[in-house]
C-alpha distance (Angstrom), angle and dihedral (degrees) to the residues before:
residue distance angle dihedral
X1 . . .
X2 3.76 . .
X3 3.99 118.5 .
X4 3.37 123.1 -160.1
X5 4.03 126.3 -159.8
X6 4.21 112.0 -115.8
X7 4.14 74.1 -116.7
X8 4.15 95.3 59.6
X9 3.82 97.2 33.7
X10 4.30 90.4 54.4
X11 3.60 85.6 42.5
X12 3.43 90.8 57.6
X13 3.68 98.3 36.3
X14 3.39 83.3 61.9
X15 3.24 105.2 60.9
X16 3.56 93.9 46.9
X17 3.98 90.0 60.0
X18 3.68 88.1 43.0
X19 4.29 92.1 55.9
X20 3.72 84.5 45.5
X21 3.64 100.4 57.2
X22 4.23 90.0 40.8
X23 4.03 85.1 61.7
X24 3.47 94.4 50.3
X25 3.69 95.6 44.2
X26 3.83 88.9 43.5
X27 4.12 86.2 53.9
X28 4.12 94.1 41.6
X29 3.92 83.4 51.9
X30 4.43 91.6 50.2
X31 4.02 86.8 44.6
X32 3.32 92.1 55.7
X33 3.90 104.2 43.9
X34 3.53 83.6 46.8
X35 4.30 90.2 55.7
X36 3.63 91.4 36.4
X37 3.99 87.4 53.6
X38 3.73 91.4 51.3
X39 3.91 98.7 41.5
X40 4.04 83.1 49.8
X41 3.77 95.6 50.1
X42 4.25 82.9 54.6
X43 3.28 85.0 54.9
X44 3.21 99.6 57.2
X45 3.54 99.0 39.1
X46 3.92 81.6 53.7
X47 3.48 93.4 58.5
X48 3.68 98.8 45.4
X49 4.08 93.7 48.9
X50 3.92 82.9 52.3
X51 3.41 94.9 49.9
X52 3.59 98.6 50.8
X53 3.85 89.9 46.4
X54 3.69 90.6 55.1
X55 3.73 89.2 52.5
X56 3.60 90.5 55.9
X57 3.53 97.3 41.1
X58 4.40 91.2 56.6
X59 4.04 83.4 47.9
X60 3.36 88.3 58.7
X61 3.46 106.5 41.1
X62 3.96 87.6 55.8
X63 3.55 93.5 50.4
X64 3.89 96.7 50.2
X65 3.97 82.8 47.4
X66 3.87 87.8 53.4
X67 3.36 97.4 44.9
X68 4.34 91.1 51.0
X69 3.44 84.2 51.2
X70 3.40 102.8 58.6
X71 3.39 98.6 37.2
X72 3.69 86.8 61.0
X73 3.68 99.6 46.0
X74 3.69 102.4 24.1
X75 3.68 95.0 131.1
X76 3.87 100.8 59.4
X77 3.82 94.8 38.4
X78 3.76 88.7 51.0
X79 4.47 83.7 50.4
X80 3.92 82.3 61.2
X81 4.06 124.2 107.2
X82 4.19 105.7 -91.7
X83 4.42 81.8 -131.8
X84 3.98 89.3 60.3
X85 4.13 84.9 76.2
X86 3.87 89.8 62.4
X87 3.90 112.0 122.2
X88 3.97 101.7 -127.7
X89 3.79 89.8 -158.8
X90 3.97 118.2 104.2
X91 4.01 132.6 178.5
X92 4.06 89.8 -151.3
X93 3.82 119.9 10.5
X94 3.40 131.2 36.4
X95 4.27 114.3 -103.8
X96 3.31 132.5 -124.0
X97 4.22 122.0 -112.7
X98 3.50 111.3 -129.9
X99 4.36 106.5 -112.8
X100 3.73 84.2 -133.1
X101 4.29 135.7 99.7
X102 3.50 102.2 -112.6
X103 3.78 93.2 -179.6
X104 3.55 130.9 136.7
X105 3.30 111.4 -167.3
X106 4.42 128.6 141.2
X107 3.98 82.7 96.8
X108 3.76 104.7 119.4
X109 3.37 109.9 -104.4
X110 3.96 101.0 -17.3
X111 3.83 120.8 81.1
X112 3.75 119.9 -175.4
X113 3.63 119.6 -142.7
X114 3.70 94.6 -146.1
X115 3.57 115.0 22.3
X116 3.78 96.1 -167.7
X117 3.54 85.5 48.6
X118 3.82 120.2 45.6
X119 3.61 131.2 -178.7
X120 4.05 121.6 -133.6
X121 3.67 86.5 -114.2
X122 3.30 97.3 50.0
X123 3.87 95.3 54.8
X124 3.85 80.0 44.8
X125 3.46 88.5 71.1
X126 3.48 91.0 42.8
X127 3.90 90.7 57.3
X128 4.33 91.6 -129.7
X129 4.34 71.4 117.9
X130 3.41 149.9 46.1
X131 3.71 120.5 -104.5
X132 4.24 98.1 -132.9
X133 4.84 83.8 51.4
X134 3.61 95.0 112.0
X135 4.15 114.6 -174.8
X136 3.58 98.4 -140.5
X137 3.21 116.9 137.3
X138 4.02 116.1 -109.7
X139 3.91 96.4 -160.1
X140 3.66 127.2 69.0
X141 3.62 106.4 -98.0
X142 3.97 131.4 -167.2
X143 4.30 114.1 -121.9
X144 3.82 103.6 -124.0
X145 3.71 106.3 117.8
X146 3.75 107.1 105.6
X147 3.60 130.4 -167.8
X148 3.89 127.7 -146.6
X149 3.74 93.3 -87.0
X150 3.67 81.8 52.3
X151 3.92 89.4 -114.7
X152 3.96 120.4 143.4
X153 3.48 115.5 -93.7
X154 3.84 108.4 -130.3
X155 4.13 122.1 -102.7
X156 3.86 106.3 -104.9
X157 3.89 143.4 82.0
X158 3.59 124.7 -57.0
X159 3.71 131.5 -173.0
X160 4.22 132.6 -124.7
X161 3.67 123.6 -172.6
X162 3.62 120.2 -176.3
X163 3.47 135.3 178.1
X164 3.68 140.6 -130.2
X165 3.90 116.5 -162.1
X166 3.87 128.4 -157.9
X167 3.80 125.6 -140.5
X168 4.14 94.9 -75.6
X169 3.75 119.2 106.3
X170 3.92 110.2 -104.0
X171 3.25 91.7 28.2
X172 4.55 78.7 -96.8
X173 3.89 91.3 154.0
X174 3.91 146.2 14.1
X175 3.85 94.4 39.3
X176 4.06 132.8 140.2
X177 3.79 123.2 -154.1
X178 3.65 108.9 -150.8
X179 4.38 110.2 -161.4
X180 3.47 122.6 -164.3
X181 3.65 135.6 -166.9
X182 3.82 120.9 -158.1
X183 3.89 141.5 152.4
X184 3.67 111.1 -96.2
X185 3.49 93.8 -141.9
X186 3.70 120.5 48.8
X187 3.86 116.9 -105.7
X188 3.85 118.4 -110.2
X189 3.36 87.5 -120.8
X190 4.02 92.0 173.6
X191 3.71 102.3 59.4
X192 3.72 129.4 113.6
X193 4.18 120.2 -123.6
X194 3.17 122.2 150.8
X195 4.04 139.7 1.9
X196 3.37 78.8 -9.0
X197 3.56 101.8 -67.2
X198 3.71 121.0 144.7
X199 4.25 133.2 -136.5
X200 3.59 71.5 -108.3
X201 3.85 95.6 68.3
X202 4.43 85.5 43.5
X203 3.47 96.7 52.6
X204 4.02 96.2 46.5
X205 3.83 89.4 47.7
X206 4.02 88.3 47.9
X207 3.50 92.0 48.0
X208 4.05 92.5 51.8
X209 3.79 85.7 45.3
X210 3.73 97.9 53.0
X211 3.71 99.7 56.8
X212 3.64 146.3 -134.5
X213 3.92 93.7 -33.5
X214 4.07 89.0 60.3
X215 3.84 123.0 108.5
X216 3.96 123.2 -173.6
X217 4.38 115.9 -165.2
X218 4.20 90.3 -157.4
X219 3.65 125.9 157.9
X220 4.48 137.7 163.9
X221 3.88 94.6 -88.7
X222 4.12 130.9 10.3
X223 3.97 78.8 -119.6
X224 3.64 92.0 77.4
X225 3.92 125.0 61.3
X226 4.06 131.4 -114.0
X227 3.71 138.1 -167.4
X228 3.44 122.1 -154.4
X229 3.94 130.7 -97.2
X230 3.81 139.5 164.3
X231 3.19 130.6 -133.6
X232 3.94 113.1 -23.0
X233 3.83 77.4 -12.4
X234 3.85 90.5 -83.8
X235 3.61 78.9 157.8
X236 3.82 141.1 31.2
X237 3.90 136.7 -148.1
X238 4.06 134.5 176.6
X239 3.20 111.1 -111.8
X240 3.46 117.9 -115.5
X241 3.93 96.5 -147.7
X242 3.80 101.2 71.9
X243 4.34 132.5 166.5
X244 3.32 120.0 -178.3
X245 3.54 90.4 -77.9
X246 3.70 98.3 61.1
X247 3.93 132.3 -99.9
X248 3.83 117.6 10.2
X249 3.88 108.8 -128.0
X250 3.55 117.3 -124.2
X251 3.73 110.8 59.6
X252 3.90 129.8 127.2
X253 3.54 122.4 -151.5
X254 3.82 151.2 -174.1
X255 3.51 133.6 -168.2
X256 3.69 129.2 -153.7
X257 4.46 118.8 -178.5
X258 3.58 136.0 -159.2
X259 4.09 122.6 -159.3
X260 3.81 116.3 -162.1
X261 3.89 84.3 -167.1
X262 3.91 93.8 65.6
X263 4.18 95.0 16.2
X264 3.80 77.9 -126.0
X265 4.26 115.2 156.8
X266 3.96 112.4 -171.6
X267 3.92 123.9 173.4
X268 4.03 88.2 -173.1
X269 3.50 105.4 39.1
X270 4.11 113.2 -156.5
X271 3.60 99.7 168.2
X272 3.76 146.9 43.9
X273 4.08 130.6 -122.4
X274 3.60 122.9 -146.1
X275 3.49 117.0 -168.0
X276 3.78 90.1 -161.0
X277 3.45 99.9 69.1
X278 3.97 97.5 20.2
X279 3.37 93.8 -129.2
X280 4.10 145.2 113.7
X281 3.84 128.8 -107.7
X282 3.42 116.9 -164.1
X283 3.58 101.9 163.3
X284 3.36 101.8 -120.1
X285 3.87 88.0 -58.6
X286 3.98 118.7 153.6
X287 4.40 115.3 -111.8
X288 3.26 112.6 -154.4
X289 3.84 134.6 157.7
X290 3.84 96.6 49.2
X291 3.70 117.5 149.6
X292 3.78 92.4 -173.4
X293 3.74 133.4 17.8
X294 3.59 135.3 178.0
X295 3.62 141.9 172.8
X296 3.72 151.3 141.2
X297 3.71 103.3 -117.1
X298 3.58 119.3 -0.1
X299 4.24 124.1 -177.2
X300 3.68 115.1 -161.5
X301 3.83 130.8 154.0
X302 3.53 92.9 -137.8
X303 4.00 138.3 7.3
X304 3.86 129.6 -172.2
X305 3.88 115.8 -172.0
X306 3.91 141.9 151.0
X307 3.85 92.6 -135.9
X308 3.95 125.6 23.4
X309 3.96 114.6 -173.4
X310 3.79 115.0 -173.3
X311 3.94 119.0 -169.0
X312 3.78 107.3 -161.2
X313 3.77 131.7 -17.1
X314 3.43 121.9 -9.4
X315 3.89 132.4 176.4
X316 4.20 112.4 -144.6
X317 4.16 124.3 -179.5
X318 3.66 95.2 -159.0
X319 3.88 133.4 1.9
X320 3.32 127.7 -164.9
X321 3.73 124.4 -172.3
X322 3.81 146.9 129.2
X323 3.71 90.6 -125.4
X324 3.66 131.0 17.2
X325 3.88 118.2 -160.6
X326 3.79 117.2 -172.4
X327 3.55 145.4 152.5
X328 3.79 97.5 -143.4
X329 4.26 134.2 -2.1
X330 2.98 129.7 -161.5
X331 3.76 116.4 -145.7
X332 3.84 130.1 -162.7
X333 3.94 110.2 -110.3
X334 4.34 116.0 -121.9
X335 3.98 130.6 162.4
X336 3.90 120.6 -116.5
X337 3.49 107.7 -90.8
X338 3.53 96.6 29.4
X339 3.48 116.1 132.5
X340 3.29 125.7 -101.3
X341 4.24 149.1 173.8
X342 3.24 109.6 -123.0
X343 4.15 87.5 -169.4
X344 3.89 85.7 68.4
X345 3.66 114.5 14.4
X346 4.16 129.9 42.5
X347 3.95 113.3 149.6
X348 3.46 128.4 55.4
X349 3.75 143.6 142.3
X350 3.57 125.2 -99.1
X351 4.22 103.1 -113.0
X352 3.79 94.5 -148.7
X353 3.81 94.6 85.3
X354 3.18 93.3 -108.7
X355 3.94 92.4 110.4
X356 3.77 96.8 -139.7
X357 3.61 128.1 155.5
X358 3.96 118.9 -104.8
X359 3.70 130.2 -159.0
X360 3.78 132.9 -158.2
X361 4.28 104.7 -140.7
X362 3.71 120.9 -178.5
X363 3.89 87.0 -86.8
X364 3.72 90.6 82.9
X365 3.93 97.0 -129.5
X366 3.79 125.0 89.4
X367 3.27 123.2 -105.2
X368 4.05 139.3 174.4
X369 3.93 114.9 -64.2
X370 3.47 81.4 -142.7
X371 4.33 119.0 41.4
X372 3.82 87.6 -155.5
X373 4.20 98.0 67.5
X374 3.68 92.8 64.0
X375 3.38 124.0 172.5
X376 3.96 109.3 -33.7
């Protein structure tokens, strides 16, 4: 049998509690790389969700500014020469100024040096903006955008307004002024940050973020050339970034429109205005938010409001409403007995000429609003 002195055996003992206590330190140390690896891969993920909402966010901003703007002054920016909206920013020749006065000026104190195309400062000045907006771009962006003394054009957003003019001379009435907002220098949409992610990744999350005025001009490689188009490209826009080739990839945008027709300004345009049948498509989009609304003849499948004022006749499938105030209603005409649903229907007028009021109960047949008319 093998002895051991009190000496060996707590020697021994010791080292066994020692061994134990390294194996769970070494398993404390794995768990906690492995939660610090998660909690830092949140992080990140944080960071880039905040950094594409911030992108979308100054897009916006811009836009809503644009949109004030030329809402306010649509009639002298509309007086201005069509060639004053062209983006004087190339990635391999040198453009062409415009020999035309593209100044707006007659605004108090501000003039803008390109009407059609207004710097963030400049409608600083004008107070459509904040003075802490800055239009510095928030993405990584690649210098290619040259001017005509071949200088680099600076990374952040610019502004194009263009013009669309109706039949009249002058183009004095039935016009649109389409804004823009776009980076001046294309995104590097194919490098790496974080997690692996790509400028890529920010500028699709930005673009889902901004809404349904937003435009992105993407394609595989900043070799090839891109357009840009909204969502599902219901809609399509030149790119203002253009080489020889054609559009530079890598641009966000965001539209904003104003109608001198309808006096309507929108810096996320849903719908579409056609002057031919004075009317509003919105593509079976959803409105909501409006304090006020008023039209002629409107079609919807379904409208929910506090207050509903009607100005003539109107036709209505179903109303439903905890009082009902109206001059005169037309009901549908039934016989008694009839059948009826009372799920759908419950008013009509008696069809015996007798003009009494009929009711649809949960018996399914109708029957006299009032039990004391009786047959006649």
């Amino acid at each position: 049998m093998h002895m051991c002195s009190l000496h060996t055996c707590g020697m021994g003992l010791r080292q066994r509690q020692s061994g134990f206590n390294l194996v769970e330190l070494t398993v404390a140390m794995v768990v906690a790389t492995g939660l610090a690896m998660v909690l830092m891969s949140l992080n990140m993920s944080t960071t880039e969700n905040m950094r594409s909402g911030f992108v979308a966010q100054q897009y916006r901003m811009l836009s809503q500014a644009v949109a004030a703007y030329m809402g306010r002054h649509h009639a002298a920016l509309v007086a201005l020469p069509s060639e004053c909206a062209t983006v004087l920013w190339h990635a391999d020749k040198a453009p062409t100024a415009p020999a035309v006065s593209c100044q707006l000026s007659g605004l108090g104190a501000t003039a803008v040096a390109n009407g059609l195309q207004p710097t963030a400062g400049e409608l600083i000045a004008l107070n459509f903006l904040e003075s802490s907006f800055s239009s510095q771009t928030l993405l990584p962006t690649r210098p290619i955008m040259r001017n005509a003394s071949g200088s680099l054009g600076p990374a952040k957003l610019s502004v194009q307004i263009t013009k669309q003019c109706g039949s009249t001379p002058h183009c004095t009435s039935g016009y649109r002024l389409q804004g823009m907002v776009f980076n001046q220098q294309p995104y590097d949409f194919e490098r790496s940050i974080q997690r692996g992610a790509t400028v890529r990744d920010n500028m699709y999350d930005a673009f889902a973020a901004m809404g349904g005025g937003a435009a992105v001009a993407l394609a595989s490689s900043s070799a090839e050339v891109a357009e840009l188009a909204g969502y599902k490209s219901l809609f399509k826009i030149t790119n203002p970034l253009q080489s020889s080739s054609g559009g530079v990839p890598g641009v966000l945008a965001m539209r904003s429109d104003f109608n001198n027709l309808t006096g309507v300004t929108s810096s996320d345009s849903m719908g579409a205005y056609a002057p031919s049948g004075q009317m509003w498509d919105f593509s079976g989009q959803s409105l909501r938010g409006l304090n006020t609304l008023a039209a002629v003849t409107m079609g919807v499948e379904q409208l929910r409001t506090n207050k509903l004022t009607v100005s003539g006749d109107s036709e209505l499938q179903q109303v439903k409403a905890l009082a009902l105030l109206a001059e005169k209603i037309k009901l549908p005409a039934a016989a008694l007995g009839q059948v009826c649903f009372p799920q759908d229907q419950s008013l009509a007028m008696a069809n015996d000429g007798t003009g009494r009021l009929l009711v649809c109960p949960s018996t399914g047949e109708w029957t006299y609003h009032n039990p004391k008319d009786g047959p006649p």
